[in-house]
ZAMARDREN-636439 format. One record per residue (C-alpha): residue in three letters; residue number from 1; x, y, z. Coordinates in nm, 3 decimals. Example, Ala and Ser with C-alpha at 12.3 -4.5 7.8 and 13.67 -1.06 7.14 Angstrom:
% ZAMARDREN-636439
(marmi ALA,1,(1.230,-0.450,0.780));
(marmi SER,2,(1.367,-0.106,0.714));
END
This chain:
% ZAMARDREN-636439
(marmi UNK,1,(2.362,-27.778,12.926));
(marmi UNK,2,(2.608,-28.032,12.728));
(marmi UNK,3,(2.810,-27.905,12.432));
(marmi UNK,4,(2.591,-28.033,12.205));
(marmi UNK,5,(2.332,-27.809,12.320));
(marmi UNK,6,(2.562,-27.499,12.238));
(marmi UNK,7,(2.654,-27.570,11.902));
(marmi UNK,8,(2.281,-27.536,11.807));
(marmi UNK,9,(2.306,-27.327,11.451));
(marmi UNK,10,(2.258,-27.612,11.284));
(marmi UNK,11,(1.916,-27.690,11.507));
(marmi UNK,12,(1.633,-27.758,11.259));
(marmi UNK,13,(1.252,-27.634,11.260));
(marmi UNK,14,(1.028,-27.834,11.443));
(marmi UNK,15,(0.774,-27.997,11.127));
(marmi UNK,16,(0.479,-27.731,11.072));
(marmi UNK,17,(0.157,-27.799,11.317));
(marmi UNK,18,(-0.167,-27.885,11.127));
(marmi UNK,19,(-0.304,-27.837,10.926));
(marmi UNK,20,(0.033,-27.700,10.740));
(marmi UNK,21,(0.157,-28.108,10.840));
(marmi UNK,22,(-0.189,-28.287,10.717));
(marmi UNK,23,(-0.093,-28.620,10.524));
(marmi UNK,24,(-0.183,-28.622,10.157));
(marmi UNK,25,(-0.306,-28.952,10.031));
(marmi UNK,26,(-0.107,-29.110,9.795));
(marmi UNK,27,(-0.328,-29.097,9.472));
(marmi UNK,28,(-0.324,-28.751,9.519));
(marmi UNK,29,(0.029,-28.756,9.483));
(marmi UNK,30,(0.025,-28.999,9.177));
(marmi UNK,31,(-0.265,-28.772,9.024));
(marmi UNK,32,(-0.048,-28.451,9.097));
(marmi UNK,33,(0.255,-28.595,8.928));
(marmi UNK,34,(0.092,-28.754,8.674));
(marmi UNK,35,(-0.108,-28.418,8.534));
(marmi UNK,36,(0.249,-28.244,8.548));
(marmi UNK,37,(0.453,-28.513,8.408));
(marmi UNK,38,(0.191,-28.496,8.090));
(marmi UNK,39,(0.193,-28.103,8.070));
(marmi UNK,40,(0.553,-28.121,8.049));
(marmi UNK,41,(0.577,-28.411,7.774));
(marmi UNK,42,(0.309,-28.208,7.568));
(marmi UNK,43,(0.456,-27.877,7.605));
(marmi UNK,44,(0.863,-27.908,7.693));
(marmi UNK,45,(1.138,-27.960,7.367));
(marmi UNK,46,(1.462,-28.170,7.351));
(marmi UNK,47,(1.647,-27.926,7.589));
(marmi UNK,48,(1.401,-27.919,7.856));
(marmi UNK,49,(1.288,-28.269,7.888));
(marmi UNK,50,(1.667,-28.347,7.946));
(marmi UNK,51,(1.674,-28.057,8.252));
(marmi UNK,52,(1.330,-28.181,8.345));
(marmi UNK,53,(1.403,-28.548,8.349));
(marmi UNK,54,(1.745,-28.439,8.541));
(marmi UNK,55,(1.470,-28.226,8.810));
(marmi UNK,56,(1.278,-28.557,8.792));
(marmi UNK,57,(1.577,-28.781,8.918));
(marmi UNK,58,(1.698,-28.541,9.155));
(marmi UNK,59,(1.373,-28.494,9.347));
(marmi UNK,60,(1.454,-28.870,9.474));
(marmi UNK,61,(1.778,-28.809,9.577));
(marmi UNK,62,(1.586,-28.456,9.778));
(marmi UNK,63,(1.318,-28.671,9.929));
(marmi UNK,64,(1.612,-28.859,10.072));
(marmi UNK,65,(1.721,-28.556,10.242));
(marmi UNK,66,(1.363,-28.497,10.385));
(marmi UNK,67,(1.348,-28.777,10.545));
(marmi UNK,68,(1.642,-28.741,10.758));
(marmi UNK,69,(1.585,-28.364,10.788));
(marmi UNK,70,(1.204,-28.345,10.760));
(marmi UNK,71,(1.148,-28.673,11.012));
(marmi UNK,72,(1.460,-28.688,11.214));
(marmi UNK,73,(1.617,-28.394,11.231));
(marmi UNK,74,(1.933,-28.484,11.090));
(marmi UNK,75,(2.162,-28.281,10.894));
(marmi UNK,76,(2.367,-28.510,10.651));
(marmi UNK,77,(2.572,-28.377,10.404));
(marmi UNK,78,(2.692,-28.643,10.158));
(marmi UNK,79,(2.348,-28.731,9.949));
(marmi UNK,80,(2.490,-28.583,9.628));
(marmi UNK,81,(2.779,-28.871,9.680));
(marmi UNK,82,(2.532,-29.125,9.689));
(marmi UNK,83,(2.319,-29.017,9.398));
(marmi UNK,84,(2.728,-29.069,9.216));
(marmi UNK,85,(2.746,-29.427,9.372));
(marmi UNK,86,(2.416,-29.527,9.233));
(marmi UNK,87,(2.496,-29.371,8.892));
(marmi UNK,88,(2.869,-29.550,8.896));
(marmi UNK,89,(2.693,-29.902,9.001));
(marmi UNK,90,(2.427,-29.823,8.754));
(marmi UNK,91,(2.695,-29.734,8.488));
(marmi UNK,92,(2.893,-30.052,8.609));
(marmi UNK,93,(2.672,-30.293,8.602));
(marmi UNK,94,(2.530,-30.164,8.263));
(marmi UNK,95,(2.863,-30.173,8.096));
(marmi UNK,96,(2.977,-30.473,8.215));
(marmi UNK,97,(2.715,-30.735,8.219));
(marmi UNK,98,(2.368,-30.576,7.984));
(marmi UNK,99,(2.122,-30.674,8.181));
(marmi UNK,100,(1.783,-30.461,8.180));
(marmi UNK,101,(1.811,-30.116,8.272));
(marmi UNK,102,(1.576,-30.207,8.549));
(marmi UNK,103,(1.849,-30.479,8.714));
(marmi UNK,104,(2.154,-30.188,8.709));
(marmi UNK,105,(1.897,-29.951,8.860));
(marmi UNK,106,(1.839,-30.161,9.140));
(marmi UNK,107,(2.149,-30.233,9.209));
(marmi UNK,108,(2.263,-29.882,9.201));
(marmi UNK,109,(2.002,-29.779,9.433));
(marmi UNK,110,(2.066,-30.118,9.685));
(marmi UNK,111,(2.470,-30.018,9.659));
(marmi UNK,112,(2.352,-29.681,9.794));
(marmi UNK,113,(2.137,-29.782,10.057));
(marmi UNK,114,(2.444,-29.980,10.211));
(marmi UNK,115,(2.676,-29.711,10.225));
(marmi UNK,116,(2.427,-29.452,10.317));
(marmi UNK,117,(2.357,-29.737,10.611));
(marmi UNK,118,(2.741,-29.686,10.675));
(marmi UNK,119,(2.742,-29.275,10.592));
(marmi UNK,120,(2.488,-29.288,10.863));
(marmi UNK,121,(2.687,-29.492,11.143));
(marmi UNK,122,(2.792,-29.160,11.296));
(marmi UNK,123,(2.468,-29.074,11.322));
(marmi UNK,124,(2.388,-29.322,11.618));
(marmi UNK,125,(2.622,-29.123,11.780));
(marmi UNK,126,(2.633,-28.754,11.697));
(marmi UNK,127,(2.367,-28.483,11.576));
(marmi UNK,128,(2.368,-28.157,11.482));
(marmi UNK,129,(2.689,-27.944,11.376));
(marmi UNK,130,(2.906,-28.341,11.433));
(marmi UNK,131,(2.720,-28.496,11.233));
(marmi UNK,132,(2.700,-28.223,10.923));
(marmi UNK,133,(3.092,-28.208,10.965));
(marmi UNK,134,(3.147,-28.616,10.941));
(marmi UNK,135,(2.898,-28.643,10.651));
(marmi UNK,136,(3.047,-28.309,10.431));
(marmi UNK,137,(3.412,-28.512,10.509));
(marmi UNK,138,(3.228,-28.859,10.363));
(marmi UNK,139,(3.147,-28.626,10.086));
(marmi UNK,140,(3.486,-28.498,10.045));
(marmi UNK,141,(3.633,-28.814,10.020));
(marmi UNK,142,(3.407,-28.971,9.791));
(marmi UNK,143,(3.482,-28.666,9.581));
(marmi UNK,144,(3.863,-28.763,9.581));
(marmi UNK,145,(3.775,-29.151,9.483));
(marmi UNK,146,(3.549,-29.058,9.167));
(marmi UNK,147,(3.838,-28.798,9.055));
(marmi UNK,148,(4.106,-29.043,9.038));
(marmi UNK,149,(3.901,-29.362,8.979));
(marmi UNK,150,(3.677,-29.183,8.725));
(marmi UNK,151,(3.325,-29.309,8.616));
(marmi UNK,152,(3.289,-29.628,8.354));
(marmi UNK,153,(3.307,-29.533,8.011));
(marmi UNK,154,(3.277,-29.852,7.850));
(marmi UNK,155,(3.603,-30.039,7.885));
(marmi UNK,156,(3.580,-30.445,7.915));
(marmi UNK,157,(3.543,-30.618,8.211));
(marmi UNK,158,(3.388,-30.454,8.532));
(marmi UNK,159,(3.640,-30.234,8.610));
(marmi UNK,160,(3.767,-30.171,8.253));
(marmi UNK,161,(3.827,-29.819,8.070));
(marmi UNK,162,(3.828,-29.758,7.696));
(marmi UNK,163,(4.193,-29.608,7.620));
(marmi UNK,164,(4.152,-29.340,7.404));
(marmi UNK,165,(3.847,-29.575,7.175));
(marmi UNK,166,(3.580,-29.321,7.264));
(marmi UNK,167,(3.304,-29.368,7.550));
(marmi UNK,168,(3.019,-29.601,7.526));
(marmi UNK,169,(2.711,-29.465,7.607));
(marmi UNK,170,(2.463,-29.638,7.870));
(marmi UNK,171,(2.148,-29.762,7.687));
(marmi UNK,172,(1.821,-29.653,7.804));
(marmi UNK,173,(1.543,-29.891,7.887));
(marmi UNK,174,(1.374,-30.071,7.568));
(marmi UNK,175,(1.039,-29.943,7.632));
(marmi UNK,176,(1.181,-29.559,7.720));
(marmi UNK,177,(1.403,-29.493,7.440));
(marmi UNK,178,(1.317,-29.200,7.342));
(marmi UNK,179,(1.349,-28.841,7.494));
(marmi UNK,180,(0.978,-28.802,7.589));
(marmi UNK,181,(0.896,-29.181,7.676));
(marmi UNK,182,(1.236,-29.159,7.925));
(marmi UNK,183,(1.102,-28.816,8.093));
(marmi UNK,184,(0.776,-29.047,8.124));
(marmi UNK,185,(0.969,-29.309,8.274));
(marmi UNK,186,(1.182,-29.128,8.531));
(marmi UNK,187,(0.842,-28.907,8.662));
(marmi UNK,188,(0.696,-29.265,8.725));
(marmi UNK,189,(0.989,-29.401,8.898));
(marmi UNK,190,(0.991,-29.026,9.111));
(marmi UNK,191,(0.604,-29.084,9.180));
(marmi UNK,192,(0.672,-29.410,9.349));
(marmi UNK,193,(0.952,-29.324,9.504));
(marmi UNK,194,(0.773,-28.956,9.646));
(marmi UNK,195,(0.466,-29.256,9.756));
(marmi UNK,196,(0.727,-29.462,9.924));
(marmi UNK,197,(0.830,-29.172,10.156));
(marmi UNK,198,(0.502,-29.041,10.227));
(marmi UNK,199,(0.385,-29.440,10.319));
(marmi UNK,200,(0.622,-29.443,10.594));
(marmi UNK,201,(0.572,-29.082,10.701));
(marmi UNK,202,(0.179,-29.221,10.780));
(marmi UNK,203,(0.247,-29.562,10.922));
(marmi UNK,204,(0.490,-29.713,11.184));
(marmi UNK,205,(0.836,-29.570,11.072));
(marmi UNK,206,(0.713,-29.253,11.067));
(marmi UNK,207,(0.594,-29.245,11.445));
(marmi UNK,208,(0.914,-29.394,11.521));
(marmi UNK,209,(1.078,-29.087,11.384));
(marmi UNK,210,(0.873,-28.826,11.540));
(marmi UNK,211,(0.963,-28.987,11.830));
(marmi UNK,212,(1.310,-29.000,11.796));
(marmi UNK,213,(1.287,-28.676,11.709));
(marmi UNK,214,(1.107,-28.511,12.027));
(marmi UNK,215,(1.393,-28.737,12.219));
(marmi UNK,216,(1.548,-29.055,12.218));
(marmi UNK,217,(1.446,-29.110,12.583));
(marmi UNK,218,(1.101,-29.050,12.495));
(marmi UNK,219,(1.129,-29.267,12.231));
(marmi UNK,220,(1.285,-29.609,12.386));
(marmi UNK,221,(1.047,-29.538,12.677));
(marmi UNK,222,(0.819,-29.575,12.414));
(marmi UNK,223,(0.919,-29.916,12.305));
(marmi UNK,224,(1.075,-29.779,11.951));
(marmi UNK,225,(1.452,-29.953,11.851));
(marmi UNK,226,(1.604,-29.597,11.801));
(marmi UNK,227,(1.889,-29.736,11.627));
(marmi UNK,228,(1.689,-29.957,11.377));
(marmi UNK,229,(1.491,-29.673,11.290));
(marmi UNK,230,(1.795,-29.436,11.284));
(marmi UNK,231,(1.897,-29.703,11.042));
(marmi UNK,232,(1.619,-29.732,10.859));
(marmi UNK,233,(1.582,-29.382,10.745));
(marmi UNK,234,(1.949,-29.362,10.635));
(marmi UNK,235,(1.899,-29.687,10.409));
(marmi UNK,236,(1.635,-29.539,10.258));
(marmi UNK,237,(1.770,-29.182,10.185));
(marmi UNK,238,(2.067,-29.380,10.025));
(marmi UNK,239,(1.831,-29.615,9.813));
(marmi UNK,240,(1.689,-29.283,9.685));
(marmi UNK,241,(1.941,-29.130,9.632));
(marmi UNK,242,(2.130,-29.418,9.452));
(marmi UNK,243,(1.797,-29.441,9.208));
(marmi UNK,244,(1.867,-29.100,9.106));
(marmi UNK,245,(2.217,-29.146,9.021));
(marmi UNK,246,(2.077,-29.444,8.783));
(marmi UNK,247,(1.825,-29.256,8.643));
(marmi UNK,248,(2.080,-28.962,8.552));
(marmi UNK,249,(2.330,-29.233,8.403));
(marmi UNK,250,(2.021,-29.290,8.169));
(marmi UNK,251,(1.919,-28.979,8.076));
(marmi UNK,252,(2.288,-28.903,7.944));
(marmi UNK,253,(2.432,-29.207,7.907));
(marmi UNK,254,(2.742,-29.110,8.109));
(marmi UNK,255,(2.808,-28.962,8.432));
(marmi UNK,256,(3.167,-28.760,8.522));
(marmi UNK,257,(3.324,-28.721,8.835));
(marmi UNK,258,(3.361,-28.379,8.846));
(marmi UNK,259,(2.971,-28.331,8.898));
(marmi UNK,260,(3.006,-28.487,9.246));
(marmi UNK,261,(3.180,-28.273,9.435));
(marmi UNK,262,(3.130,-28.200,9.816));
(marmi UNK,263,(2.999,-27.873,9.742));
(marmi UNK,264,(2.707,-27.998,9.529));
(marmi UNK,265,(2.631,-28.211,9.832));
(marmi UNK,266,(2.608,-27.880,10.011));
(marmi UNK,267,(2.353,-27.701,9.723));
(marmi UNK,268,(2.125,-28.048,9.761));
(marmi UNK,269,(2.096,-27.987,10.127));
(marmi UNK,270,(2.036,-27.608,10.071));
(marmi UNK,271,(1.741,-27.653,9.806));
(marmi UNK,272,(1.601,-27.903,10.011));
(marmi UNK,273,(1.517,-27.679,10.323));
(marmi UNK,274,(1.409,-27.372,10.042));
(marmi UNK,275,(1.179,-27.638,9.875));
(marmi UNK,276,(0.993,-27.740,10.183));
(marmi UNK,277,(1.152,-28.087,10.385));
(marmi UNK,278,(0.817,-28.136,10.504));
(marmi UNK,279,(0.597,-28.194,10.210));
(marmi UNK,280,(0.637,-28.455,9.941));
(marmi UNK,281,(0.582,-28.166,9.650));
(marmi UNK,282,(0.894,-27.936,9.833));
(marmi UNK,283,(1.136,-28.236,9.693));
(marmi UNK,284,(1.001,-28.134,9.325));
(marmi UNK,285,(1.031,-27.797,9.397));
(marmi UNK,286,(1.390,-27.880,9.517));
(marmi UNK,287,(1.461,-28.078,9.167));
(marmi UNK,288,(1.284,-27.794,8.975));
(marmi UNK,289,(1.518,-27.524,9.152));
(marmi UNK,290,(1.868,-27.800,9.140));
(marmi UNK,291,(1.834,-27.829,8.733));
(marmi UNK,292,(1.530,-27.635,8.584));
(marmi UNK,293,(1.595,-27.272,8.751));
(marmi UNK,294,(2.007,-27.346,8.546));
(marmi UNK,295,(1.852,-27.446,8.215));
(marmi UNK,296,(1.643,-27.146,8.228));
(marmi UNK,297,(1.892,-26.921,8.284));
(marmi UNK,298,(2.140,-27.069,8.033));
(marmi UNK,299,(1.846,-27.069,7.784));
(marmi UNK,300,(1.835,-26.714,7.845));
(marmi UNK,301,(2.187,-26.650,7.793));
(marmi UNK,302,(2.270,-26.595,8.136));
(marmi UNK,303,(2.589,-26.756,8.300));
(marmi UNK,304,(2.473,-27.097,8.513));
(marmi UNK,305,(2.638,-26.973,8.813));
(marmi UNK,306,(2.432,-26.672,8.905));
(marmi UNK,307,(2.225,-26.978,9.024));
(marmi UNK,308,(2.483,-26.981,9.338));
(marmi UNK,309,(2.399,-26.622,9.467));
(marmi UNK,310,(2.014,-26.684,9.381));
(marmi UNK,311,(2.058,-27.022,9.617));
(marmi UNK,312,(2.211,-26.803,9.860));
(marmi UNK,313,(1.941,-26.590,9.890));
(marmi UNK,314,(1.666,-26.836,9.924));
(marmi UNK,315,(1.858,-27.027,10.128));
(marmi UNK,316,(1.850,-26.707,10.405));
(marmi UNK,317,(1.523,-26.619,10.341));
(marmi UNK,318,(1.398,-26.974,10.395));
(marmi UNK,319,(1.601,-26.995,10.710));
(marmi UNK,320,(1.505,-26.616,10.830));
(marmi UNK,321,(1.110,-26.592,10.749));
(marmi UNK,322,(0.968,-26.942,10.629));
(marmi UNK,323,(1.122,-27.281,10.778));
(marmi UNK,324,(0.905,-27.455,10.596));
(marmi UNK,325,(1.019,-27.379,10.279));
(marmi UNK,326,(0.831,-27.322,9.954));
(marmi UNK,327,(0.580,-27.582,9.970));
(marmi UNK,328,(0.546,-27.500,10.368));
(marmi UNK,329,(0.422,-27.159,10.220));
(marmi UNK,330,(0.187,-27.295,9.934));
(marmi UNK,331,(0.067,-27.570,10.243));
(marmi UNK,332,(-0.035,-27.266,10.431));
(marmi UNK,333,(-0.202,-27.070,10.101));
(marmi UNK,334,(-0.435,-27.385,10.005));
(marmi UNK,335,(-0.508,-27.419,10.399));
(marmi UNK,336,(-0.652,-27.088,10.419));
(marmi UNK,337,(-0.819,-27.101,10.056));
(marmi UNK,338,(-0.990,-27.469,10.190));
(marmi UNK,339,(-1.081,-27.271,10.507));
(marmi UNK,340,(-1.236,-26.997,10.293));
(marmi UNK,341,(-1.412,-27.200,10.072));
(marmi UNK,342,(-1.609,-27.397,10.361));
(marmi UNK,343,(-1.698,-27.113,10.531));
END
């Protein structure tokens, strides 16, 4: 047995068996989003759509998580500093040039991709509790950067800063101005992005990762590039990721550095195994639980972090009785309900 092997505690779950693992097709996923994206513009005021369309963003940044947990078995540690590079190149970019809101986004998300590509070097090498480690440090770092570099605010030129003028905000898109038509806009951008993970989980890519996954042997005897792959999932983690931090630098029009820390990296990670890494809807859940289960709380009167020991507890019960996390356990409710209902 190597010393890998030992330092197993941070081993993952296998993905659930059928039919807990059966596929979804993706207009059911654009239906299901679509029918709660409308509920919540109907229903939701100011406050909420802001901590909705927040939930909405960060569900990107937790599918990005699922698919190096969910698929690969990778622990990485450092998403929450790539949703701040996407929202710093968004910010950037905006600032800097005005192009579209679209154009910044992209970029944001494309900036990400390329250092989650390099984040995720260490990952051709090491798994498990080496891997966690290098990525929380990544994290760390980046955390440093952001707190003496500090986010655009404004200033002229690409890197410039507005001494003491006051902060420009970061226009929304022209047709998404508004509170409710923004919320609208950053569901949409979630739905495709929750589609684009599910079309790989159902076509080549994903093979290639539950490949990897059983073994990299088995997999290369299989004919599958492990490190393209490998590759491949981080770029695409990042690319969420980096959307999210765009679509946050919308929905306030600023971003600051102190909402990037290492630890938040840590939370992400955590609300991604309670919301489920192995169904699209547990990345909602995730975003629902990161910035909804907060608002609620505050709107309550209650102090924001009792959200920590509430994490905490989910987080061992997740780990201790269901794996699969929260949507794992509504996968196996409508599974026996379907059974049920064709008997």
């Amino acid at each position: 047995m190597s010393m890998q092997d030992t330092l197993s505690p941070m081993a993952v779950p296998a993905p659930p068996a059928a039919p807990i693992r059966r596929q979804y097709p993706l207009l059911a996923i654009a239906l299901a989003m679509a029918v709660f994206s409308a509920a919540i513009a109907f229903f939701a005021n100011a406050f909420w759509l802001s901590a909705l369309t927040s939930a909405m963003a960060l569900s990107l940044s937790v599918a990005g998580v699922a698919v190096l947990y969910g698929q690969l078995g990778l622990v990485s540690l450092c998403q929450f500093a790539l949703v701040g590079v996407g929202g710093w190149v968004t910010l950037r970019i905006g600032h800097a040039f005005q192009p579209p809101f679209e154009a910044s986004l992209l970029a944001g998300g494309v900036v990400a991709a390329l250092l989650g590509l390099v984040f995720g070097l260490p990952a051709l090498r090491l798994r498990g509790l080496y891997l966690a480690l290098v990525t929380l440090m990544l994290a760390g770092a980046f955390q440093i950067v952001i707190s003496a570099w500090g986010f655009p605010d404004g200033g002229p030129g690409f890197l410039g800063r507005a001494d003491g003028s006051g902060r420009a905000m970061l226009p929304r898109p022209a047709l998404a101005a508004e509170a409710i038509s923004y919320f609208l806009y950053t569901a949409a951008i979630a739905t495709l992005g929750l589609m684009l993970v599910q079309a790989h989980k159902i076509t080549r890519p994903g093979r290639a990762w539950a490949l990897i996954r059983k073994g990299e042997t088995v997999a290369i005897s299989s004919g599958v590039n492990v490190l393209a792959y490998k590759a491949w999932a981080f770029a695409l983690s990042g690319f969420l990721a980096g959307i999210a931090g765009g679509l946050l630098a919308g929905n306030v029009g600023q971003l600051e550095g102190r909402a990037f820390s290492a630890f938040e990296s840590l939370n992400l990670f955590a609300l991604a195994t309670v919301g489920g890494a192995f169904h699209w809807y547990g990345a909602v859940i995730a975003g629902l639980l990161l910035r909804a289960l907060p608002a609620l709380l505050t709107d309550l009167g209650i102090d924001g972090y009792v959200t920590i020991g509430i994490f905490g507890v989910a987080l061992f019960h997740a780990l201790a009785t269901a794996p699969s996390g929260i949507a794992g356990q509504i996968a196996v409710l409508l599974a026996r309900f379907t059974r049920g209902g064709e008997r």
